[in-house]
Every structure is written in structure tokens, then in C-alpha cells.
C-alpha positions as CSV (number, residue, x, y, z in Angstrom):
1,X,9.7,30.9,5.3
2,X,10.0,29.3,2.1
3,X,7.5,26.0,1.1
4,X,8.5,22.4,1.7
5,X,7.7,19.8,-0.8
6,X,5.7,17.8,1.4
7,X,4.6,14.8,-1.2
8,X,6.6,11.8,-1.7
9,X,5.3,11.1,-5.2
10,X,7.7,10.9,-8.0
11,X,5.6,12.4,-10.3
12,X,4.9,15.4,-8.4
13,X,6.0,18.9,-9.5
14,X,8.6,20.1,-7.1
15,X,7.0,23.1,-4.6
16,X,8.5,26.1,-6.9
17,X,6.7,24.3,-9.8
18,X,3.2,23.9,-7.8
19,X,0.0,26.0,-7.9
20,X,-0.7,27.1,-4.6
21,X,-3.1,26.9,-2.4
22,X,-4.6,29.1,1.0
23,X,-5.6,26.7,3.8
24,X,-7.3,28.9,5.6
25,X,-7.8,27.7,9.5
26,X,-8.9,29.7,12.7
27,X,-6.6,29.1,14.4
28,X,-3.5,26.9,13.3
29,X,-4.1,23.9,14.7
30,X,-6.0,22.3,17.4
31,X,-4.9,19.7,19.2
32,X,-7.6,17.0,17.9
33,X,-7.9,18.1,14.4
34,X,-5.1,15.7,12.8
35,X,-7.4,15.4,10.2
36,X,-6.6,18.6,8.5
37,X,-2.8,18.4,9.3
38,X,-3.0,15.2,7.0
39,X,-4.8,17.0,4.5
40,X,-2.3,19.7,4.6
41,X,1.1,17.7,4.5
42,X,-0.2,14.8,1.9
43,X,-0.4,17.3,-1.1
44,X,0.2,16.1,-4.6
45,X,0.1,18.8,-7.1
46,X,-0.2,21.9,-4.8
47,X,1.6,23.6,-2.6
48,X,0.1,24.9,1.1
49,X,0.4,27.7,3.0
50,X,-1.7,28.7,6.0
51,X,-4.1,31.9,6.6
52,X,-5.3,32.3,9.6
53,X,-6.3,35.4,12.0
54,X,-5.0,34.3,15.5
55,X,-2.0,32.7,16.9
56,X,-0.3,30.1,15.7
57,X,-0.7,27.4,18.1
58,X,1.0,23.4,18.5
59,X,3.7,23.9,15.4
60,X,5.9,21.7,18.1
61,X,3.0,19.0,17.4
62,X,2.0,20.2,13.6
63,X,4.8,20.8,12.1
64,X,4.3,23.1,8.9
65,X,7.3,24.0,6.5
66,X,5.0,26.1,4.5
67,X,4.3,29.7,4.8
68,X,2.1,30.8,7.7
69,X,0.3,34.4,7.2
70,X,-1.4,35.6,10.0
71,X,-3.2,39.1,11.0
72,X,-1.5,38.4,15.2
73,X,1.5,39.3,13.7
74,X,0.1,42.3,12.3
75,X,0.2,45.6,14.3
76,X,-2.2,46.3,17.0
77,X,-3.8,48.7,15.1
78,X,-4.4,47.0,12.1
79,X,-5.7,44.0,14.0
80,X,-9.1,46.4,15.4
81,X,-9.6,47.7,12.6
82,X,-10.1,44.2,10.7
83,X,-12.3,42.7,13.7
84,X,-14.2,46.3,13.1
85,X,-14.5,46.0,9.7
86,X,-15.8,41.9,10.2
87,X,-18.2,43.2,12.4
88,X,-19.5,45.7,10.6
89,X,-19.3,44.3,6.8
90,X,-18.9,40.3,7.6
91,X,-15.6,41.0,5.1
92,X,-11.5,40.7,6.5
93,X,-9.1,43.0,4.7
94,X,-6.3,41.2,6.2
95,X,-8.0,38.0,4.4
96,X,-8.5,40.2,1.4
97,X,-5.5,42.1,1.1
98,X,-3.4,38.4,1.5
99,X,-5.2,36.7,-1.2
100,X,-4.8,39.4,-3.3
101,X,-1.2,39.8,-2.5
102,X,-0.4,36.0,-2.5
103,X,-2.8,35.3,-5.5
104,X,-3.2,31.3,-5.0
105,X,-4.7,29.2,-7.0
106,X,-7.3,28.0,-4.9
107,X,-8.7,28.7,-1.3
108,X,-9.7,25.9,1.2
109,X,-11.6,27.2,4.5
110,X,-11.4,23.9,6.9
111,X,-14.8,24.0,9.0
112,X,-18.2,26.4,7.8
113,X,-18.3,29.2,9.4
114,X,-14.4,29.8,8.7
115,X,-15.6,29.1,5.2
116,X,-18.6,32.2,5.8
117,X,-15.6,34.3,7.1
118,X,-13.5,34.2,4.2
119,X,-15.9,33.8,1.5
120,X,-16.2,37.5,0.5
121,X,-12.7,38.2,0.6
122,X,-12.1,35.0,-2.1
123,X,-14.5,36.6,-4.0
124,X,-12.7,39.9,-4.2
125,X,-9.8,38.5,-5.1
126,X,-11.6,36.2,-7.4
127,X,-9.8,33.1,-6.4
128,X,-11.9,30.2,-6.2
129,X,-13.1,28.9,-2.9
130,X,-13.3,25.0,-1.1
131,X,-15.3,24.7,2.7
132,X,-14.8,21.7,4.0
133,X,-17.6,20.8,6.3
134,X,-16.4,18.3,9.6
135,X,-18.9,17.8,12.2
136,X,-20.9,20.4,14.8
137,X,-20.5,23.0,11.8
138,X,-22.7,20.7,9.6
139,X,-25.1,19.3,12.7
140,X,-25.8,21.6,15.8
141,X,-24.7,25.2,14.2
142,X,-27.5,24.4,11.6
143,X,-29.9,25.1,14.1
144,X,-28.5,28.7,14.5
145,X,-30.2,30.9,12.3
146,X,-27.2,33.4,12.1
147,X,-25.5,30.6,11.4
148,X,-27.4,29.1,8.8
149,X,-27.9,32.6,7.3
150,X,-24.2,32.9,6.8
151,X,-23.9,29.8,5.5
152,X,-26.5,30.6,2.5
153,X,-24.6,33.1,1.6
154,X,-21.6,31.7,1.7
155,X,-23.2,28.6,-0.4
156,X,-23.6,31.2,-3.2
157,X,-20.4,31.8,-3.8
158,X,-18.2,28.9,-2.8
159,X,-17.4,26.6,-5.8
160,X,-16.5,23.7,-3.8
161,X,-18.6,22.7,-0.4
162,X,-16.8,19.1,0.8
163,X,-18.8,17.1,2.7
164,X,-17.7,13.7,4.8
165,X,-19.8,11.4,3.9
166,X,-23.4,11.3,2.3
167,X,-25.3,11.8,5.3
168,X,-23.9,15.0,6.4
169,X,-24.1,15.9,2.3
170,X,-27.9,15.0,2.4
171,X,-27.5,17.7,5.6
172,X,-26.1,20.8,3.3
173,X,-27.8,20.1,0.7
174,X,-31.6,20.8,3.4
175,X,-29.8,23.7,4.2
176,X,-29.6,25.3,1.2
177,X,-26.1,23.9,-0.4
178,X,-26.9,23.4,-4.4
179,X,-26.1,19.9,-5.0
180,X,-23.8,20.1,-7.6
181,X,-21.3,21.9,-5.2
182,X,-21.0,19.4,-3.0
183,X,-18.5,16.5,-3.1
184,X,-17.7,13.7,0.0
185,X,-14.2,14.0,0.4
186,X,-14.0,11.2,3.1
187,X,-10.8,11.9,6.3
188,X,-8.1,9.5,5.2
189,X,-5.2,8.2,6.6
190,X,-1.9,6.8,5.5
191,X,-2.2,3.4,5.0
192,X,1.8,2.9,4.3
193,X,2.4,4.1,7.9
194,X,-0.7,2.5,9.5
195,X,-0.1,-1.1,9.6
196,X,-2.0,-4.1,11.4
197,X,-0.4,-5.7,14.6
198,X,0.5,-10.1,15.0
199,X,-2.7,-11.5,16.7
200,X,-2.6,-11.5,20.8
201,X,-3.4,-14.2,22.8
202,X,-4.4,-12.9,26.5
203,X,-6.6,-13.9,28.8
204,X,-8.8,-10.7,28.7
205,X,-9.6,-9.4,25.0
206,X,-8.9,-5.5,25.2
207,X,-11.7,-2.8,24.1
208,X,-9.8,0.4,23.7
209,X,-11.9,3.6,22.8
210,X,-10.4,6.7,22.4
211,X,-12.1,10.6,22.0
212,X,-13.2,13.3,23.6
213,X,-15.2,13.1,26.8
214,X,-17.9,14.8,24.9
215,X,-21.5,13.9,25.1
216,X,-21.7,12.9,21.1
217,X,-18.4,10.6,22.2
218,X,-20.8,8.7,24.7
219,X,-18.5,7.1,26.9
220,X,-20.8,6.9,30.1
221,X,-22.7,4.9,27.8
222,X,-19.9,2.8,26.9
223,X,-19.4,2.1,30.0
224,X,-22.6,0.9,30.7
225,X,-22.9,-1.3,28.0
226,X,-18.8,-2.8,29.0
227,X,-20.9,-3.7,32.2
228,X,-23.6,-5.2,30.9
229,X,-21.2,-7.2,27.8
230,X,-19.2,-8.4,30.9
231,X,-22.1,-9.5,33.2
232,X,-22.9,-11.3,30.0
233,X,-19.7,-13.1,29.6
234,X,-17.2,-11.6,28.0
235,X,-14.0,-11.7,29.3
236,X,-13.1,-8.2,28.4
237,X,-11.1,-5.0,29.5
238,X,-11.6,-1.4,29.2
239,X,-9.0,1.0,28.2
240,X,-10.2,4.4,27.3
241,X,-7.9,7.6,26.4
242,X,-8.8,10.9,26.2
243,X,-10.3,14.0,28.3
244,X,-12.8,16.4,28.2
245,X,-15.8,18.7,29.6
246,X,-17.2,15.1,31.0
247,X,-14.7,12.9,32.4
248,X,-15.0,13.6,35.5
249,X,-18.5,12.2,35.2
250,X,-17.2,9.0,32.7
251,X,-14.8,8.4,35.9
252,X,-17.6,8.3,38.5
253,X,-19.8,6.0,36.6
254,X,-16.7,3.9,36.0
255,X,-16.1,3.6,39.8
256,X,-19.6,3.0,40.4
257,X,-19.4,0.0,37.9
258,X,-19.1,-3.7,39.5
259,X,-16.1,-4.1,37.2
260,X,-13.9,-0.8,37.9
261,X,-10.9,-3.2,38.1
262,X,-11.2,-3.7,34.3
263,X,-11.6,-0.1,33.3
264,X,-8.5,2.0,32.7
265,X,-8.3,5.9,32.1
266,X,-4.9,7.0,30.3
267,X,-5.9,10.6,29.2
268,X,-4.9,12.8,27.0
269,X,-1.9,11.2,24.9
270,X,-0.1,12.1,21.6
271,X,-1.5,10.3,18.8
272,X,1.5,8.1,18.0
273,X,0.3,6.7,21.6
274,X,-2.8,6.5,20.7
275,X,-2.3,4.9,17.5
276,X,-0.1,2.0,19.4
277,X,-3.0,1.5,21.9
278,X,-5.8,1.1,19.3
279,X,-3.1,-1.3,17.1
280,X,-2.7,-3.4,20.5
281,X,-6.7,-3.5,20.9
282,X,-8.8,-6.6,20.0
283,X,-12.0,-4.7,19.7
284,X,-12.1,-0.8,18.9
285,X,-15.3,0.9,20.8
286,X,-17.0,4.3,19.8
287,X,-20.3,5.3,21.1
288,X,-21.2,8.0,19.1
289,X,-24.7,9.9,20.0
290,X,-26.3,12.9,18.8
291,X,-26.2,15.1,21.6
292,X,-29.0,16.9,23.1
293,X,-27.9,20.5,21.5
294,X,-27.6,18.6,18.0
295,X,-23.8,18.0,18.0
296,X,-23.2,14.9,15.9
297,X,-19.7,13.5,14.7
298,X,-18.5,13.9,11.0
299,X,-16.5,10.8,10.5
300,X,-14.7,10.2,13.4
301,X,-10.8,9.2,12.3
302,X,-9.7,7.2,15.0
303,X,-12.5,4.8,13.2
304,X,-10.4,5.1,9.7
305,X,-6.6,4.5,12.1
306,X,-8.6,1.3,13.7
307,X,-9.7,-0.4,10.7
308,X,-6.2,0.4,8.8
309,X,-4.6,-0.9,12.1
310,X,-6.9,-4.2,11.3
311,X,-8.8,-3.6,14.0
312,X,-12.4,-4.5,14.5
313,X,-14.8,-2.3,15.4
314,X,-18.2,-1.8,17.6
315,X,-19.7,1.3,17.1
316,X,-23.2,3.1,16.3
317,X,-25.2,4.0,13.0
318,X,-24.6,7.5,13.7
319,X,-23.8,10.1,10.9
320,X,-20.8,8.6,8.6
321,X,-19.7,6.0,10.4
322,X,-21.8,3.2,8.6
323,X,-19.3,4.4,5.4
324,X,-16.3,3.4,7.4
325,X,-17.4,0.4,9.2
326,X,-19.6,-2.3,7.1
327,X,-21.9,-3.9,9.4
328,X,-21.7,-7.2,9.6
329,X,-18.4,-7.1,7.8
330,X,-15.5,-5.3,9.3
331,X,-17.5,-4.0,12.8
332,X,-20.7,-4.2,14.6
333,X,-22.9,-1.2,14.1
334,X,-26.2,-0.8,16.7
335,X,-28.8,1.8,17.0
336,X,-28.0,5.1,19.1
337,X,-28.2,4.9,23.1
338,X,-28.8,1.6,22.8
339,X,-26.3,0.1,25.9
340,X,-28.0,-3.8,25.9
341,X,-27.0,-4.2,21.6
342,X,-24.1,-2.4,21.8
343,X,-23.0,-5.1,25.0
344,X,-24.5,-7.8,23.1
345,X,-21.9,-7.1,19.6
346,X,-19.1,-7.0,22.5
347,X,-19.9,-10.0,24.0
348,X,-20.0,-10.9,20.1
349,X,-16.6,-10.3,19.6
350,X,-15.2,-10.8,22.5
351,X,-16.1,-14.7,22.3
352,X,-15.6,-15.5,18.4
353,X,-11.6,-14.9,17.5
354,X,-12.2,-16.3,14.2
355,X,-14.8,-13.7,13.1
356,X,-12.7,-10.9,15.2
357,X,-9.5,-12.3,12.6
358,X,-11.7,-12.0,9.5
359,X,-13.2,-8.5,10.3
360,X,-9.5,-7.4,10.7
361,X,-8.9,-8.3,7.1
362,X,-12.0,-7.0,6.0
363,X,-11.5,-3.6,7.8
364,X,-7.9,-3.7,6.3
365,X,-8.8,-3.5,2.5
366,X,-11.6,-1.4,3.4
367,X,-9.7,1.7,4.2
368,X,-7.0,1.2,1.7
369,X,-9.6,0.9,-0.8
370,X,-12.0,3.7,0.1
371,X,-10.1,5.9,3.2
372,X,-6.4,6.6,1.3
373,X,-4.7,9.7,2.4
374,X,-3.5,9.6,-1.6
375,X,-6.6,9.2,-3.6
376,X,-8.6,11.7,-1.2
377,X,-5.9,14.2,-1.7
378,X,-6.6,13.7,-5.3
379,X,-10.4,13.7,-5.3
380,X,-10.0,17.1,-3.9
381,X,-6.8,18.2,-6.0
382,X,-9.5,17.6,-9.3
383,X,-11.9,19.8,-7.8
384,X,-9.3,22.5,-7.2
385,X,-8.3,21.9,-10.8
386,X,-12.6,22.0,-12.2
């Protein structure tokens, strides 16, 4: 296949002009992790093309014009002897023998220990090397000690280690991650396609939350605290999207709750559906936790989409999420578990239209200022470039 052009920039070399660079991902692309496809289509100066060591999977969902080199297509035989030679030497020759053959100017390995995989095969092709960093790799698999030790070697080596916000940089950096390697690149979105919706007027004022049913997503605990914030008297409904390991559970409590008629579970939906619900919210919801094993969100995007979407958030001062949402100023931000403040910035909210109106305009020029699909890209174009 030959590489698309996928910036609209004026100023941008055209594809054939463009140094290029090896996003390496493992595998190509799950279905939640929009935040690398929007990474990988919104380049300015560089062309993409994808490296990966399994199937390709969702290119009907993540559509990629670029090429896409991977060792499934390889032969059977070459395919053992790589996963033998990873498991003896930690090295891939596929990974080696492709950058060396491809020779771009820069690798970026999305998530750590796809970064520890590929790190000694950038260094034998001397070809400089990003790992971007985006949640349970930089929370919960730092309490594994094998991975933890791959991750200090890999530390060595890499020139770039991108972190999402200064928490989980404070977190590399304990683990052995020299400082100056580390830069936040924050998850962006595209402000020009995200845009607010004309004030409602209904009866109920709609909470929509949207994630995985994950325990760091917290949505038992979200619907506790919709509960209590209606018992308290807001006149509020529930609409959550999403599935996972622990809905079945989220359901039950929901049923169990003395307002089930006000919750409503839509499941899994594409994120342009997802995207129109959370525009048609009044108040966007996430109660992220740090689960028990350690799991802990990066910077969850659906926080970025709501506060371009001008909506107004109630969320938890968890990991990066106090960068995205200014307490006080475009959200409500409460302590961890804590169902009775986190029902008490609902009922907030939920009452006050005026300060829900001026949080929207707050949260607005927050993300164009600080979350831009266009200046990220650039922040981490330079440090392809240093």
C-alpha cells in the first residue's frame, strides 16, 4: 500500500516529502484506544506506518491508508522462530529486520511494555525511539517486578518516554525514567470536529457517563452516588454506555436502586454515538478509582470530547484528570470513593443552569487551549525532530 497524506495543513510536506515514522502497536487497534488512531491520522510533518506482530484487527473501524507491516503475514515458520528468539533474548528480528529495512526516522511504541519489546531492535537499527505511556502500563504493571525490570532497561535506551499528564510523569520518573526523557504529551481531540450543542430545556437534566465497566471506571459507585444526588433533589437521569468484565454487576445494583426508572444502559456503541450522547448531556459523570490491583486511568478522553462538546463535568481527583477538568471552573472534582460529594456536585449542577452554562464555556476554551489534536501532534513531532 502506498502512504496517505493524512494532514490537512497547507504547510505540510506532501507524504513522499515526509520523514517517516514506525508506530509500533500490538495489535492494530483495539476497539477503545481512539486515542492512538488520532495520534496516528493527525500527523503534520511525518508520515505513519504501522508495525505490529499480530493481526490486524478493526481497519473497518480504523481506517489506515498507510503501510501496515506485520510478522502474521509472515510464514509460519518465521513466526516461531521470532516468539523463540523474544523468549530467549527479549529481541524480535522481524522488529529488527523491518526497521532496518524500512529505516524511519523515528519509532513510537504506544503503551510500555510494547515500548520494552521493541526497544532493542531500535537500537540495532539505531533509529531513535518514543514510548508513550497510557494508563495500567504506568499504574498496576509497575508493581510487577518483571515488568518494572524491563521497563529500566528499556528507560536506558529510549530517547523519548511520553507521559499524560504530570502525575503519571512523577510515576516514571520513581520508577526509574531519567527526567529529562520524559515529556506530557496530553490525548487531544479535534476541536474543529467537536463542537458544543444549543442549551436543552427538559424536565430531567441528563448525566451521561460513558467507559468501560471496569473497576477503575467505577460505575457501581456512580450509581450509588445518582441515588443519593436524586434522594437529594435533583431532578436527574442516568444514561450510561459501555460494557465490560462488571456490568452485569453495574446492572444489578442499578435494579436494586429506588430510581431504576431513571437509569438507562445503551452498551457498547461506536464513538460517533457516543460522542452525540455526551454532546446531548447536561452533566458528563466519570468515577474514576484506583482499583484494588493498582489499575488507574491515564487521562481518560471521553473527559477531553465532553469538555470540547461544552459539557460540564463531575468527576474524581484521580491520576490526570484534575489537568483536564479545573475544579471549580469547568467540572466538579471530589475525592476517590467518595459517593455522598460526588452526589452532592450532582445535585450542584443539576439545580444551578447558570453555573452548568458558564462551565460549558469554561471547559470549551480549556481544551482548545491545552487538549488540541494539532499542537499535541506538534509537541511530539519536536521531540521526533530533538
Amino acid at each position: 500500500m502506498v502512504a496517505e497524506n493524512h494532514n490537512s495543513d497547507p504547510e505540510a510536506p506532501q507524504a513522499a516529502d515526509s520523514p517517516r515514522v514506525a508506530h509500533v502497536l500490538i495489535p492494530y487497534i483495539r476497539p477503545t484506544e481512539t486515542f492512538i488512531y488520532d495520534r496516528l491520522v493527525n500527523h503534520i510533518r511525518y508520515s505513519p506506518f504501522i508495525l505490529t506482530n499480530e493481526p490486524v484487527i478493526n481497519m473497518d473501524m480504523f481506517p489506515f491508508g498507510g503501510p501496515v507491516h506485520t510478522l502474521a503475514e509472515r510464514s509460519l515458520t518465521e513466526r516461531k522462530a521470532d516468539a523463540l528468539a523474544r523468549r530467549a533474548a527479549n529481541s524480535s528480528p522481524y522488529f529488527t529486520a523491518a526497521l532496518k529495512r524500512e529505516k524511519p526516522a523515528a519509532v513510537h511504541a504506544h503503551y510500555g511494555p510494547v515500548g520494552a519489546a521493541v526497544a532493542p531492535s531500535a537500537e540495532a537499527a539505531g533509529i531513535p525511539l518514543t514510548v508513550s505511556f497510557y494508563g495500567i502500563d504506568a499504574s498496576a504493571f509497575l508493581r510487577d517486578p518483571r515488568h518494572a525490570a524491563r521497563y529500566r532497561r528499556m528507560f536506558k535506551t529510549a530517547s523519548v518516554v511520553s507521559a499524560l499528564s504530570a502525575d503519571m510523569a512523577e510515576r516514571l520518573a520513581d520508577a526509574g525514567c531519567p527526567e529529562e526523557k520524559i515529556r506530557i504529551h496530553h490525548l487531544a481531540v479535534d476541536t474543529e470536529a467537536l463542537t458544543p450543542a444549543p442549551a436543552t430545556d427538559r424536565a430531567r437534566v441528563r448525566i451521561v457517563s460513558a467507559g468501560r465497566f471496569v473497576e477503575k471506571k467505577g460505575m457501581e459507585l456512580l450509581i450509588d452516588a445518582f441515588e443519593k444526588a436524586v434522594s437529594g433533589g435533583a431532578e436527574a437521569e442516568l444514561h450510561l454506555f459501555g460494557s465490560g468484565p462488571l456490568e452485569k454487576q453495574a446492572s444489578a445494583r442499578a435494579s436494586a436502586c429506588r430510581f431504576a426508572d431513571r437509569i438507562s444502559f445503551f452498551g457498547h456503541r461506536p464513538r460517533a454515538e457516543i460522542i452525540s450522547a455526551v454532546r446531548d448531556a447536561d452533566i458528563f459523570a466519570l468515577f474514576s478509582i484506583t482499583a484494588a490491583d493498582g489499575d488507574m486511568e491515564g487521562t481518560p478522553t471521553v473527559l477531553i470530547e465532553a469538555g470540547a462538546l461544552g459539557v460540564p463535568c463531575v468527576s474524581t481527583l484521580h491520576a490526570g484528570i484534575p489537568e483536564v477538568t479545573a475544579d471549580g471552573e469547568t467540572g466538579l472534582l471530589v475525592p476517590e470513593r467518595d459517593t455522598e460529594a460526588f452526589a452532592s456536585a450532582l445535585v450542584r449542577l443539576a439545580s444551578d443552569p447558570g453555573l452548568r452554562s458558564s462551565m460549558s464555556l469554561a471547559a470549551r476554551a480549556r481544551i482548545e487551549n491545552l487538549f488540541s489534536i494539532r499542537s499535541v501532534m506538534r509537541q511530539i513531532e519536536s521531540d521526533y525532530e530533538r
